[in-house]
Backbone as ProteinMPNN parsed JSONL, in Angstrom:
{"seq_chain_A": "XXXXXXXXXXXXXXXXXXXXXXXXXXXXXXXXXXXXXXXXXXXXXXXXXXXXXXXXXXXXXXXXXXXXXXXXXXXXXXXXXXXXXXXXXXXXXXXXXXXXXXXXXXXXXXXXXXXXXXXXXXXXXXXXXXXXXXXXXXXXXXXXXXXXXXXXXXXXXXXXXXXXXXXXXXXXXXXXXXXXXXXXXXXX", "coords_chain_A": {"N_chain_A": [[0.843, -1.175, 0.0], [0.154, 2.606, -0.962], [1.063, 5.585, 0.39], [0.141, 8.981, -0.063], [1.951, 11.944, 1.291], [1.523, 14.758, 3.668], [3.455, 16.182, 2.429], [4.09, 16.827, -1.257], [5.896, 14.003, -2.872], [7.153, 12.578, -0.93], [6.425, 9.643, 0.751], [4.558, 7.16, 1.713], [4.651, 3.647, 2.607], [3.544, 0.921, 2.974], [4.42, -2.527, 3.001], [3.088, -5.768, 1.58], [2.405, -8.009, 4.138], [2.667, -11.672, 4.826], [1.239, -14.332, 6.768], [1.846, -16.878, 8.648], [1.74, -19.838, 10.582], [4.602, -19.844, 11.479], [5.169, -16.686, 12.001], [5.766, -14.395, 10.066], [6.3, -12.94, 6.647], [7.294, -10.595, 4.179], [8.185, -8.619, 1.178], [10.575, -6.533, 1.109], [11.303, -4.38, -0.583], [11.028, -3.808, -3.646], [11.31, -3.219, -6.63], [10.225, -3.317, -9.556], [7.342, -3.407, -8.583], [6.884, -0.586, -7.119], [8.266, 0.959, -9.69], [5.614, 0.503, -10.639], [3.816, 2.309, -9.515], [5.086, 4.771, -10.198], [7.49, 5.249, -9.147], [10.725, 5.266, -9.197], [13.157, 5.037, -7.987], [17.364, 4.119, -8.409], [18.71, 2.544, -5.99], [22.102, 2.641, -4.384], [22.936, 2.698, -2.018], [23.027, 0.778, 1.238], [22.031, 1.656, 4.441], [22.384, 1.032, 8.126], [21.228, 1.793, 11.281], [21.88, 2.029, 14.815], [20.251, 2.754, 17.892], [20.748, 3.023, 20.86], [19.012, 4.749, 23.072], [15.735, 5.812, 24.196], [14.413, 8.952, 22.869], [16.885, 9.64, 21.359], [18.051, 11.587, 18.106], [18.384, 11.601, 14.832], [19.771, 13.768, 12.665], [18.689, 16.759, 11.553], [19.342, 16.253, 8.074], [21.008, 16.069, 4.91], [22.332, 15.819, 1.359], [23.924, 17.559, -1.06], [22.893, 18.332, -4.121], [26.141, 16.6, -6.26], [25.591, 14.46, -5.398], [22.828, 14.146, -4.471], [20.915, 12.889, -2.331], [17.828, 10.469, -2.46], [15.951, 8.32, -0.242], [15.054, 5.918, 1.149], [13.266, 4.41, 4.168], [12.944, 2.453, 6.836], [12.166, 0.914, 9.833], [13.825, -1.723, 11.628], [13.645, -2.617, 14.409], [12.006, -1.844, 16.939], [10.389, 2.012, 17.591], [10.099, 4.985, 15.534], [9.923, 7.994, 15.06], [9.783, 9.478, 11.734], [10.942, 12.079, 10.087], [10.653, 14.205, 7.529], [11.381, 17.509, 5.604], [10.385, 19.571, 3.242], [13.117, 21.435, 1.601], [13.194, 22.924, -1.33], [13.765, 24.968, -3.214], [11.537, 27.572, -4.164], [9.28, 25.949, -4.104], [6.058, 25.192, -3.131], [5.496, 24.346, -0.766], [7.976, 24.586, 0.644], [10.055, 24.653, 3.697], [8.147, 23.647, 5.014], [6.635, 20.355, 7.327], [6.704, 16.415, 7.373], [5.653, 14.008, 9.307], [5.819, 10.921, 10.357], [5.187, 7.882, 12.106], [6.992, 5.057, 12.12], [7.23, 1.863, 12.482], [8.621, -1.605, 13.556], [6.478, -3.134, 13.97], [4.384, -3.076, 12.385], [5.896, -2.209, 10.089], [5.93, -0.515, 8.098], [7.171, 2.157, 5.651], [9.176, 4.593, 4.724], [9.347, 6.73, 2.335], [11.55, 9.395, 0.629], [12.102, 11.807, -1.295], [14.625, 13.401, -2.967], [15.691, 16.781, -2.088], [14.848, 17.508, 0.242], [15.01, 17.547, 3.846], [16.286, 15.201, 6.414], [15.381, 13.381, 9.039], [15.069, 11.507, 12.138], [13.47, 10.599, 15.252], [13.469, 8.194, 17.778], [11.63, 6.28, 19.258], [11.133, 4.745, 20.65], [13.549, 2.0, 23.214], [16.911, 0.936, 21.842], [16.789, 0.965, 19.219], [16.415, -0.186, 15.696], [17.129, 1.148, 12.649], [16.909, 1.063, 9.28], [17.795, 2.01, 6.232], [17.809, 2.683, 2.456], [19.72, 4.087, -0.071], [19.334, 6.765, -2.531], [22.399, 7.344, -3.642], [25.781, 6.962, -3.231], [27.589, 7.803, 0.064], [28.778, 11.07, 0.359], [31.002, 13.095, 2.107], [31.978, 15.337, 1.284], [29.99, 16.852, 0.322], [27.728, 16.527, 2.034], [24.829, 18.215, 4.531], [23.27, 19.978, 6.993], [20.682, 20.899, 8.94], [19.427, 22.552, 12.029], [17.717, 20.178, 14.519], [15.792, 20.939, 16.562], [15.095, 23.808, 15.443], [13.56, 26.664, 15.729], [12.139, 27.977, 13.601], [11.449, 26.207, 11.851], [9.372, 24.677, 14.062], [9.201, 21.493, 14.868], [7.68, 18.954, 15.905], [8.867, 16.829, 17.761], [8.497, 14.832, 19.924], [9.478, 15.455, 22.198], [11.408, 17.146, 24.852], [13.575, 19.537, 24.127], [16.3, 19.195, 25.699], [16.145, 16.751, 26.404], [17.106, 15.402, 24.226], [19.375, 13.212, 22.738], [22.115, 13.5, 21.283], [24.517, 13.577, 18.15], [27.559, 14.746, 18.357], [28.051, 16.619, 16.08], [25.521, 17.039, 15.044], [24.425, 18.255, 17.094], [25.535, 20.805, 16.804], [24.577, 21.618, 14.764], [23.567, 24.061, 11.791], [21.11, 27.032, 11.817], [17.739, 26.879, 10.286], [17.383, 29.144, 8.507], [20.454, 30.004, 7.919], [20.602, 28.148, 6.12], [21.342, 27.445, 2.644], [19.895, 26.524, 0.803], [20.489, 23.934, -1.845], [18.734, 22.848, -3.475], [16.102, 22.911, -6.078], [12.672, 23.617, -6.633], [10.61, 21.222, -8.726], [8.172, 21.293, -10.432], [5.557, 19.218, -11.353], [5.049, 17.6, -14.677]], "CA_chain_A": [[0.0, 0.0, 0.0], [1.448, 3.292, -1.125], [-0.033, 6.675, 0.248], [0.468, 10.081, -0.124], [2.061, 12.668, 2.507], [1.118, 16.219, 3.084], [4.121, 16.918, 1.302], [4.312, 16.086, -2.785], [6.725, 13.196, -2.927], [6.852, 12.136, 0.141], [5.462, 8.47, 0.261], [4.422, 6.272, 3.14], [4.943, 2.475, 1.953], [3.604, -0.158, 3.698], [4.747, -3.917, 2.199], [1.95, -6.377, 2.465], [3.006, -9.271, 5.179], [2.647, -12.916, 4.731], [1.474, -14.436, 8.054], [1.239, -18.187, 9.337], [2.553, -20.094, 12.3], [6.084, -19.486, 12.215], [5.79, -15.416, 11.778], [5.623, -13.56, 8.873], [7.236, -12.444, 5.427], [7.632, -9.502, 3.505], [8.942, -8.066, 0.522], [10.697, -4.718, 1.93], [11.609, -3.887, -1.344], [10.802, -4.32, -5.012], [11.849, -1.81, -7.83], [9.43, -3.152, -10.063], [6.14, -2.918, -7.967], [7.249, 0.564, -6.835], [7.705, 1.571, -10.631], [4.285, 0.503, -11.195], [3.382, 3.349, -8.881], [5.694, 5.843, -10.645], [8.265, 5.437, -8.111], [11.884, 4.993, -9.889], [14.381, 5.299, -7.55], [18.001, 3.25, -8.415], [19.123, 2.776, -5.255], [23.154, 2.132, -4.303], [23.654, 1.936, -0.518], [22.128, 0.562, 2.6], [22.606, 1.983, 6.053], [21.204, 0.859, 9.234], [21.875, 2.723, 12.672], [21.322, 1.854, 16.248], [20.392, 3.886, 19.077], [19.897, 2.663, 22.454], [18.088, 5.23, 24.06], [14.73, 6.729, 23.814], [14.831, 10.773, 22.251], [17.784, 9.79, 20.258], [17.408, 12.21, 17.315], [19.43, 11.893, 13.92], [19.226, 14.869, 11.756], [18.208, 16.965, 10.01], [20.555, 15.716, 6.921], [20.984, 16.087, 3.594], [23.182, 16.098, 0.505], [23.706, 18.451, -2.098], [24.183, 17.518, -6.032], [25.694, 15.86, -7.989], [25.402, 13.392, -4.441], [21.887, 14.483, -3.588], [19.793, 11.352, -1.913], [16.605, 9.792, -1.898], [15.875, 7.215, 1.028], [13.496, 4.48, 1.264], [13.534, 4.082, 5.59], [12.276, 1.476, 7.459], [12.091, 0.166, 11.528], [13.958, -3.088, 12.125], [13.458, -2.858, 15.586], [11.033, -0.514, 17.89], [9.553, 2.495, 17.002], [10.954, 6.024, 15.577], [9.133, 9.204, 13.938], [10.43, 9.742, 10.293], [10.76, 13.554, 9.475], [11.34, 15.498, 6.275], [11.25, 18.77, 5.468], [10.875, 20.25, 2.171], [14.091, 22.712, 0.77], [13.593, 22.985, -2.512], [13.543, 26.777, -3.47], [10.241, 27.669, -4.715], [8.223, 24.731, -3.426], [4.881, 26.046, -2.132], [5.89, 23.554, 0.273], [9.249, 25.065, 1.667], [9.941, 24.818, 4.954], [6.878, 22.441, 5.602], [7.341, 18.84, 7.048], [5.627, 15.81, 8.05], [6.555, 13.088, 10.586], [5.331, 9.537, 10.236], [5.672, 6.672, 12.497], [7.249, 4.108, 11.575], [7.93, 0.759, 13.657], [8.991, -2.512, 13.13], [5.756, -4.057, 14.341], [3.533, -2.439, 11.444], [6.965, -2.533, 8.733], [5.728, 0.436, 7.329], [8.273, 2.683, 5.363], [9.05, 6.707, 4.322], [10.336, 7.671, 0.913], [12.114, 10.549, 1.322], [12.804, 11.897, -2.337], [16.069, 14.758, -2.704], [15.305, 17.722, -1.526], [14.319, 16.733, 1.302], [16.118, 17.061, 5.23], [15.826, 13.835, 6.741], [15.575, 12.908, 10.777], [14.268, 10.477, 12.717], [14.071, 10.537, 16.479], [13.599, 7.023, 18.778], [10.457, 6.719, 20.216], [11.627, 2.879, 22.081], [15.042, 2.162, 23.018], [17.14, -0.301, 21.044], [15.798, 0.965, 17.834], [17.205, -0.64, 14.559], [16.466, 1.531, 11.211], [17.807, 0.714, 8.019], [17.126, 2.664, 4.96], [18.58, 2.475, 1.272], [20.34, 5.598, -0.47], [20.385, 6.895, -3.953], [23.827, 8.069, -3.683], [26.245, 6.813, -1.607], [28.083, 9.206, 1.16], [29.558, 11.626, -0.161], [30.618, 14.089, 2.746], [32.009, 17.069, 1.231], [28.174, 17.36, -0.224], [26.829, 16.878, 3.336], [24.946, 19.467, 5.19], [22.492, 19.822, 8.26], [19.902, 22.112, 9.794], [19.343, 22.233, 13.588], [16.633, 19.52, 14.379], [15.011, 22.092, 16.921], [15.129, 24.841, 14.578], [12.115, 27.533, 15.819], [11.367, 28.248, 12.264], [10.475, 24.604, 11.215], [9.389, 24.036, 14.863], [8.913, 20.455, 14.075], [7.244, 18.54, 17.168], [9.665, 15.452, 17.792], [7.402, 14.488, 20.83], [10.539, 15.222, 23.284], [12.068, 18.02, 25.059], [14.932, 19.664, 23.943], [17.304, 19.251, 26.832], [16.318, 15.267, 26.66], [17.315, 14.798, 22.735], [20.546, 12.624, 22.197], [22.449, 13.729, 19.961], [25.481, 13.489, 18.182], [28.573, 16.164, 18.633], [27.936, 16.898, 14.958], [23.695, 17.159, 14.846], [24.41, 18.954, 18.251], [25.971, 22.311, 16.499], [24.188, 21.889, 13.019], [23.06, 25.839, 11.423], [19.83, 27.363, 11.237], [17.163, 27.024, 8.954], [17.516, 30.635, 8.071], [21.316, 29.899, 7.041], [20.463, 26.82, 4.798], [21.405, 27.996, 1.559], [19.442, 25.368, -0.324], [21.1, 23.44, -3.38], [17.692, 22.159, -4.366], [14.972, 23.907, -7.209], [11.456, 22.673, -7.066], [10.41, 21.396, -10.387], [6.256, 20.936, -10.998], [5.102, 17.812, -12.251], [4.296, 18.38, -15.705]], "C_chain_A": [[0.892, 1.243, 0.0], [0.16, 4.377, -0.961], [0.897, 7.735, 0.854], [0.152, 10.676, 1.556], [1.647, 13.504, 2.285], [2.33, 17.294, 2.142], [4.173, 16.004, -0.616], [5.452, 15.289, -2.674], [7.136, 12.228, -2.116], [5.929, 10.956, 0.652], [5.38, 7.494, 1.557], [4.211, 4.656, 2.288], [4.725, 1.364, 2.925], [3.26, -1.871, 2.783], [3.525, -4.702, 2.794], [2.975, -7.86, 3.582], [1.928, -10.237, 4.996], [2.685, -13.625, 6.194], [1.23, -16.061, 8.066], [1.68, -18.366, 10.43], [3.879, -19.741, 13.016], [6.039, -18.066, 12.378], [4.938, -15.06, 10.839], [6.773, -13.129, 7.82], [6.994, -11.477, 4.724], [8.231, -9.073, 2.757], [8.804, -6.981, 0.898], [10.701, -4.05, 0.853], [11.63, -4.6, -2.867], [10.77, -3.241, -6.22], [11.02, -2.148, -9.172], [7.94, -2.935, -9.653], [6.184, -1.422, -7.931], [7.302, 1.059, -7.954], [6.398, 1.746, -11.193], [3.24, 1.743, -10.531], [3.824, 4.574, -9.16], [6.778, 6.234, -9.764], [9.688, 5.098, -8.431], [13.094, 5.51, -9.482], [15.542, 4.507, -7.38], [18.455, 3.676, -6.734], [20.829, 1.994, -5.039], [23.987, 2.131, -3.242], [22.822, 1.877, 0.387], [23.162, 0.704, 3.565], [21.89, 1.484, 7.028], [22.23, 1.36, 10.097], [20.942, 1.89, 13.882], [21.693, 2.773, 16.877], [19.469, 3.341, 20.077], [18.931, 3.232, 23.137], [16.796, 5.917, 23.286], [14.938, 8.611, 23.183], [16.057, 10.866, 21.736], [17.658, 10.86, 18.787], [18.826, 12.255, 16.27], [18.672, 12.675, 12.769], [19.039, 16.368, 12.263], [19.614, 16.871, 8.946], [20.317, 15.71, 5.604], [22.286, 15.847, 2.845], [23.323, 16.555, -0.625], [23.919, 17.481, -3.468], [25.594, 17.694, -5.728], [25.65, 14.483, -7.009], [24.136, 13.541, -3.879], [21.217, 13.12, -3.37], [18.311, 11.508, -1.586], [16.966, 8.617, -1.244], [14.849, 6.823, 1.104], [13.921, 4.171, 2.965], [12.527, 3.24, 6.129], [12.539, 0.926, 8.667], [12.406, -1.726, 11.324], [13.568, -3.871, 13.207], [13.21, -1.732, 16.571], [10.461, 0.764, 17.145], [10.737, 4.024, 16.68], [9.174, 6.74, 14.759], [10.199, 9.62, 13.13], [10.194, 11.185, 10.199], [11.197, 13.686, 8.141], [10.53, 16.53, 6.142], [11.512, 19.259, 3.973], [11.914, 21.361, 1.985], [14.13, 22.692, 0.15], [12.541, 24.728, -3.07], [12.317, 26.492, -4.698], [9.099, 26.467, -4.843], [7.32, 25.343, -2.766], [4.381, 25.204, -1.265], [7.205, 23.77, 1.564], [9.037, 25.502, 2.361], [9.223, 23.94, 5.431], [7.719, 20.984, 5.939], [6.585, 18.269, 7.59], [6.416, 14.859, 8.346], [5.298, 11.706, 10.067], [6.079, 8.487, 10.988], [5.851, 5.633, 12.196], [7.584, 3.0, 12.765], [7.851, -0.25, 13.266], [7.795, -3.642, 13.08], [4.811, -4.056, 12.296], [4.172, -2.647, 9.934], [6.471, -1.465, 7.617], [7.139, 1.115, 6.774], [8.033, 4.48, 4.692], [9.747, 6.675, 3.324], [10.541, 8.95, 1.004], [12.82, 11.468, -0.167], [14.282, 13.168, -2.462], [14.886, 15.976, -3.054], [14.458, 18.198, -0.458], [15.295, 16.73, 2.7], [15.246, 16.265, 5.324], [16.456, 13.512, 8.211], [14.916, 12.382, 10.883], [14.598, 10.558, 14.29], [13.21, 8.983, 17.341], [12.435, 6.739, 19.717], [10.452, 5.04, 21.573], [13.151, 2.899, 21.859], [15.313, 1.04, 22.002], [16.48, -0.179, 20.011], [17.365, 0.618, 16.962], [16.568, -0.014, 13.25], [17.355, 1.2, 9.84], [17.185, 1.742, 6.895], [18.342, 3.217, 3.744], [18.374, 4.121, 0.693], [20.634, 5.542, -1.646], [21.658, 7.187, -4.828], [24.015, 7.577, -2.639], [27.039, 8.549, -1.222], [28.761, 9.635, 0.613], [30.005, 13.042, 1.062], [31.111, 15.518, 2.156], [31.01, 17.794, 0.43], [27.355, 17.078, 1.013], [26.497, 18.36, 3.807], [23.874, 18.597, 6.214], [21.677, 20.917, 8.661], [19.268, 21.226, 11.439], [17.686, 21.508, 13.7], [15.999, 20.674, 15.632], [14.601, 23.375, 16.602], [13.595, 25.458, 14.941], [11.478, 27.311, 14.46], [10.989, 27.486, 11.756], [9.582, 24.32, 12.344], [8.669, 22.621, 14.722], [8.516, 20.075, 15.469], [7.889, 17.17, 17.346], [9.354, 14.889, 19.286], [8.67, 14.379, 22.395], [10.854, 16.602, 23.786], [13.418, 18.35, 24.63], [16.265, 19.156, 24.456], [17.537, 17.621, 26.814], [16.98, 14.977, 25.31], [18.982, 14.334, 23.097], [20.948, 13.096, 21.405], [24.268, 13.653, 19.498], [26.347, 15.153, 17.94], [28.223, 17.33, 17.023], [26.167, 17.671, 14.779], [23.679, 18.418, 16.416], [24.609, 20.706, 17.986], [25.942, 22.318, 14.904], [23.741, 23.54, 13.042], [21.56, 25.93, 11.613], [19.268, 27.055, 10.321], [17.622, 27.819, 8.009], [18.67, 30.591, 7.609], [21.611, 28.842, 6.242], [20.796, 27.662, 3.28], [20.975, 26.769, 0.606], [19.611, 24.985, -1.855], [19.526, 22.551, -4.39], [16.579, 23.304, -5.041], [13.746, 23.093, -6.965], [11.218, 22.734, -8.608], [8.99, 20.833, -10.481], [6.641, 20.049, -11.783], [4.552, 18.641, -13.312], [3.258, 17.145, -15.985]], "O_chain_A": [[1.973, 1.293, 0.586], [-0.948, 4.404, -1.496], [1.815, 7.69, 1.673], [-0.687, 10.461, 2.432], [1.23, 13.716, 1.146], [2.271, 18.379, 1.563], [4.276, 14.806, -0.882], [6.356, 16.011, -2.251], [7.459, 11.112, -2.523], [4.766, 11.217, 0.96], [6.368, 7.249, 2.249], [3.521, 4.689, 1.27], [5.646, 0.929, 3.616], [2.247, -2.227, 2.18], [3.02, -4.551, 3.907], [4.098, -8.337, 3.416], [0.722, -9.993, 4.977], [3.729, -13.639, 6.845], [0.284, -16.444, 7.377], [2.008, -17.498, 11.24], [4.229, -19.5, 14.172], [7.025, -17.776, 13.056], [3.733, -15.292, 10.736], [7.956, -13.004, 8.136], [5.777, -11.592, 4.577], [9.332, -8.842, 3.258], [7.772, -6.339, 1.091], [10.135, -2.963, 0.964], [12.141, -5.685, -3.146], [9.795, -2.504, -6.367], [11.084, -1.245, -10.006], [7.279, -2.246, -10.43], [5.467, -0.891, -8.779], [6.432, 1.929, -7.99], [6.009, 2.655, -11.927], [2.126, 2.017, -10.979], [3.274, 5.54, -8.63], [7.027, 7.427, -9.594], [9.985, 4.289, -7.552], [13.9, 6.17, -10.138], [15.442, 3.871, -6.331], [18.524, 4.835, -6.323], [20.928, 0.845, -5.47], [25.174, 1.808, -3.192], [21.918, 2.704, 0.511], [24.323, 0.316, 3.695], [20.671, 1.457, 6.86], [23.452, 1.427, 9.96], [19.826, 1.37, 13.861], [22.707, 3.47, 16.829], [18.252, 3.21, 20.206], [18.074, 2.594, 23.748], [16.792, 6.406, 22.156], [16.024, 9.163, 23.361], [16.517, 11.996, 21.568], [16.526, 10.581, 18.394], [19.93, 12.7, 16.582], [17.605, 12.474, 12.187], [19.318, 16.837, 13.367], [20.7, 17.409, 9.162], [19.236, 15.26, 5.223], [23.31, 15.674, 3.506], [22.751, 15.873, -1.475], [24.615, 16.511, -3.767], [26.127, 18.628, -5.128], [25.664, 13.408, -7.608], [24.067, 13.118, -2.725], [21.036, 12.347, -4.312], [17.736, 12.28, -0.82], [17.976, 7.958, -1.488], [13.773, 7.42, 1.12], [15.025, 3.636, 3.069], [11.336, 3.368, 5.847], [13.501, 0.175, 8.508], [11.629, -2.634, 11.027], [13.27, -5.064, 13.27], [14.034, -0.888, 16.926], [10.035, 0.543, 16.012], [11.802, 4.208, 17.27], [8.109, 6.336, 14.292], [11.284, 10.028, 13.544], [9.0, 11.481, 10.25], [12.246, 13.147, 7.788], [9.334, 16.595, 6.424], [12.655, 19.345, 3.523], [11.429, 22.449, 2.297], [15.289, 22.372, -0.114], [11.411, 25.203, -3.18], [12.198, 25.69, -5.625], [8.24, 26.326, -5.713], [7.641, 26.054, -1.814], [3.197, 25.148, -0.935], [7.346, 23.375, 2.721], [8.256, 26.45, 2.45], [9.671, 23.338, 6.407], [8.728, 20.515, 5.413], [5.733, 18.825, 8.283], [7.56, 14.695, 7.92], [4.191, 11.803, 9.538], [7.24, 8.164, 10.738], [4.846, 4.982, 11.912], [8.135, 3.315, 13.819], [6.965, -0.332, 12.416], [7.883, -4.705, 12.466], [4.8, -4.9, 11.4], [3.567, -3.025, 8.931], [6.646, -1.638, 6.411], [8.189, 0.748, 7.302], [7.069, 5.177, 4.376], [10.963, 6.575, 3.49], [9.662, 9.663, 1.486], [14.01, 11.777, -0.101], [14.614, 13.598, -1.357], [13.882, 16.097, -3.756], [13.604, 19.083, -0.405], [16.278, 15.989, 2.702], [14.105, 16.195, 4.867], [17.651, 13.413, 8.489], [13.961, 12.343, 10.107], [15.771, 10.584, 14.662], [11.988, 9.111, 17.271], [12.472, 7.037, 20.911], [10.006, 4.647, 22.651], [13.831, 3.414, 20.971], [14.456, 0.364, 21.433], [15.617, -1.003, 19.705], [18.554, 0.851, 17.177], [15.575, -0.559, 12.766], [18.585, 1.193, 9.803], [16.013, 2.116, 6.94], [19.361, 3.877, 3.952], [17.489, 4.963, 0.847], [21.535, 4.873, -2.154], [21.887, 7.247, -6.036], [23.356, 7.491, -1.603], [27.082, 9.666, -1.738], [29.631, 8.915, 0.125], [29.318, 14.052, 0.909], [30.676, 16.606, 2.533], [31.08, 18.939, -0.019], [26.184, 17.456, 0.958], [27.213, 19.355, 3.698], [23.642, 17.393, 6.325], [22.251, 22.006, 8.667], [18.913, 20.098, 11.782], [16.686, 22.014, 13.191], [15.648, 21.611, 14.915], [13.856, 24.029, 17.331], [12.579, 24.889, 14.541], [10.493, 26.603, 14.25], [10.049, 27.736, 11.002], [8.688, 23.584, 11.926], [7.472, 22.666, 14.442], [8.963, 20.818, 16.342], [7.157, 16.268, 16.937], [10.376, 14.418, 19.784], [8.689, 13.538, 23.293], [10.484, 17.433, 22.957], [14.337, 17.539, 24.747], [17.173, 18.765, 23.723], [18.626, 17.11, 27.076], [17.589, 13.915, 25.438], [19.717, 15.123, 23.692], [20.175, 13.281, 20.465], [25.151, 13.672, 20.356], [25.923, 16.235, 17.534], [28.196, 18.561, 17.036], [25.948, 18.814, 14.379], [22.83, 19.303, 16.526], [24.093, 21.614, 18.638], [26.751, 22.745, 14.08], [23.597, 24.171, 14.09], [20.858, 24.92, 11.557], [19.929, 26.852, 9.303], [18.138, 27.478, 6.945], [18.602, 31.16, 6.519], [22.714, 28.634, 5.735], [20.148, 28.699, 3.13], [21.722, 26.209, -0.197], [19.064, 25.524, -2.817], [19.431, 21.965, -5.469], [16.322, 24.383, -4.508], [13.829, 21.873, -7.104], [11.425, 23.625, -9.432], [8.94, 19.613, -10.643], [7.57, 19.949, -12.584], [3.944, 19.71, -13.262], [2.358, 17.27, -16.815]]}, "name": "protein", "num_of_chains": 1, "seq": "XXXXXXXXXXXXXXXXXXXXXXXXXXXXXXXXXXXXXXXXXXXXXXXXXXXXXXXXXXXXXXXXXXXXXXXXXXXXXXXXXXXXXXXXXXXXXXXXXXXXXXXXXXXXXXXXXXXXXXXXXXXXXXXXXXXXXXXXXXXXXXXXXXXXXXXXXXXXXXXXXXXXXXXXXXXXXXXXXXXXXXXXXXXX"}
């Protein structure tokens, strides 16, 4: 099942599951189903992260051209809220973002297309996320905006003071000095 976010592109993906006695099965991923939906993203690296504690928060992240990424994300283990945020200059969406829970029970997933920051913060400990990248890492095309950022104020269901974070996500920039490498381009 594939359904639309409140932002354009932005895709919530939930695989159907195969249930009997032992469990269950799932295709996480299928690049021809997904085209049949108009969804044509090659993808060429998988990441997964752990984070022990609850209010862990990774992000907000991006990467500029000619390395910019889309991400297909998905809950291995416990629960997180998926963010993105539209930056793509002249989007009558910029700035906007929407959060979706994702958790391992459910196996739902977030497409995350470029132009796009991308966080997730930990809503159980011992969370396991994985999610595949149209570009691999490229860091001297990394950037970041501060996941508490007033001007997005995004609601990551935590207090500031409690968020985890790393040394890096800890002293990301403002919104306001994002100088965004992305253009919106209308569906024609």
């Amino acid at each position: 099942m594939i359904e639309e976010t409140a932002l354009s592109g932005v895709v919530e993906i939930t695989p159907r599951r195969f249930a009997d006695a032992r469990g269950h099965f799932s295709e996480t991923y299928n690049a021809d189903a997904l085209a049949q939906h108009g969804i044509n993203f090659q993808f060429s690296q998988d990441n997964q992260s752990y984070s022990q504690d609850i209010g862990t928060v990774r992000g907000l992240h991006f990467q500029a051209p000619p390395a910019a990424q889309a991400k297909l994300v998905r809950v291995i283990q416990g629960v997180i809220w998926d963010v993105a945020v539209d930056v793509r200059l002249g989007s009558p969406s910029f700035g906007q973002w929407v959060r979706v829970e994702l958790t391992a029970e459910k196996g739902n997933q977030l497409l995350i297309p470029e132009g796009f920051l991308h966080g997730f913060v930990t809503r159980t400990p011992d969370c396991i996320v994985a999610y595949k990248c149209s570009a691999t890492y490229a860091p001297a095309t990394e950037g970041s905006v501060r996941f508490d950022d007033p001007d997005l104020a995004i609601d990551w269901g935590i207090k500031t003071d409690d968020a985890v974070l790393s040394d890096k996500d800890a002293i990301a920039p403002a919104f306001t000095d994002l100088a965004s490498p992305f253009t919106y381009e209308p569906a024609s």
